[in-house]
C-alpha positions as CSV (number, residue, x, y, z in Angstrom):
1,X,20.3,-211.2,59.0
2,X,21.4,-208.0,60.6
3,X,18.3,-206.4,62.4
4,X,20.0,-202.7,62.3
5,X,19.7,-202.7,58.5
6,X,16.5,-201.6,56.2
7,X,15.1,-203.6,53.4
8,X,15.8,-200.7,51.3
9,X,19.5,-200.6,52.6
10,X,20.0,-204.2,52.4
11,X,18.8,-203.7,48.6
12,X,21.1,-201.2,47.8
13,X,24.0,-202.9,49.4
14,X,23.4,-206.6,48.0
15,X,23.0,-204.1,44.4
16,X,26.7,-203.3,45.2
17,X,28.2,-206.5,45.8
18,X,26.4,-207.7,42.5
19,X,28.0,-205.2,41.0
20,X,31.6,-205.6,42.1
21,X,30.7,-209.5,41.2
22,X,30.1,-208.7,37.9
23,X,32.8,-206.0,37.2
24,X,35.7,-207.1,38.8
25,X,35.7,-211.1,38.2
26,X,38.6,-213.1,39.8
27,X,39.8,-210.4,41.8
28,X,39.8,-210.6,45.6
29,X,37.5,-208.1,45.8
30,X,34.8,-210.0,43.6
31,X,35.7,-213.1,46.4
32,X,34.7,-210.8,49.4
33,X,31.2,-209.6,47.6
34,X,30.0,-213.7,46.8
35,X,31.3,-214.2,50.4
36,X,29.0,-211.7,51.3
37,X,25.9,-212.3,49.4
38,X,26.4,-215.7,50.3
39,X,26.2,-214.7,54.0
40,X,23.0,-212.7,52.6
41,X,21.6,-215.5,51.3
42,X,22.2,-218.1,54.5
43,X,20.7,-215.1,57.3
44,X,23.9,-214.4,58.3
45,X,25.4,-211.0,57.0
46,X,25.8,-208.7,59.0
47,X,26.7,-210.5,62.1
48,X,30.8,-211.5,62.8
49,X,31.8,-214.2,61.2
50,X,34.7,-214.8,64.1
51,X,32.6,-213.9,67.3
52,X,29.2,-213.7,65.8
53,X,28.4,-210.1,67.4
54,X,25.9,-208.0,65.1
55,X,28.2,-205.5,63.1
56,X,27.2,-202.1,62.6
57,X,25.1,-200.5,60.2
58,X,27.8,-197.8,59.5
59,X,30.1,-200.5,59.0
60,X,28.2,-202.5,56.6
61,X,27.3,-199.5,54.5
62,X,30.7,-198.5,54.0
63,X,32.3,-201.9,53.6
64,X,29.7,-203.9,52.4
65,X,31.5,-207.1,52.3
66,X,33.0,-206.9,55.8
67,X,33.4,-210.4,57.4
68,X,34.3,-208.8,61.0
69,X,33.3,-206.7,63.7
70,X,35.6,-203.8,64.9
71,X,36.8,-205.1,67.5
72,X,37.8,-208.4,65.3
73,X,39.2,-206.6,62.8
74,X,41.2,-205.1,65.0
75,X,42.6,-208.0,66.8
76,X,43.5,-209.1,63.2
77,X,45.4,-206.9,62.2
78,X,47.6,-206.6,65.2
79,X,48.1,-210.1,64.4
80,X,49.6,-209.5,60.6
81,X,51.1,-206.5,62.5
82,X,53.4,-208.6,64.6
């Protein structure tokens, strides 16, 4: 699990997910959020699931169900660009 994250701000973040889980059922966003408490629950939020680089704690607080680093993210959507 991400080391540049708090208990408490893993709490309120895992809260959120839960919460788009619950509210917004078979939507993609709902998908996103039990992909991400399932990276939770395995050790592994937080970190890139394409290069495996640590993602940043502004990131995750903001998107809270991000899969990527920046700099993945980036080269993925340069890809769908083209």
């Amino acid at each position: 699990m991400s080391e540049s994250l708090s208990a408490q701000q893993l709490l309120r973040i895992r809260s959120k997910l839960e919460t788009v889980v619950a509210e917004q059922p078979d939507s993609h966003a709902a998908e996103s959020a039990s992909a991400a408490l399932q990276r939770m629950r395995s050790g592994e939020y937080g970190y890139c699931i394409e290069c495996g680089d640590e993602i940043s704690a502004a990131r995750l607080a903001a998107k809270p169900d991000v899969a990527l680093c920046v700099d993945c993210q980036a080269l993925k959507d340069e890809e769908e660009d083209a």
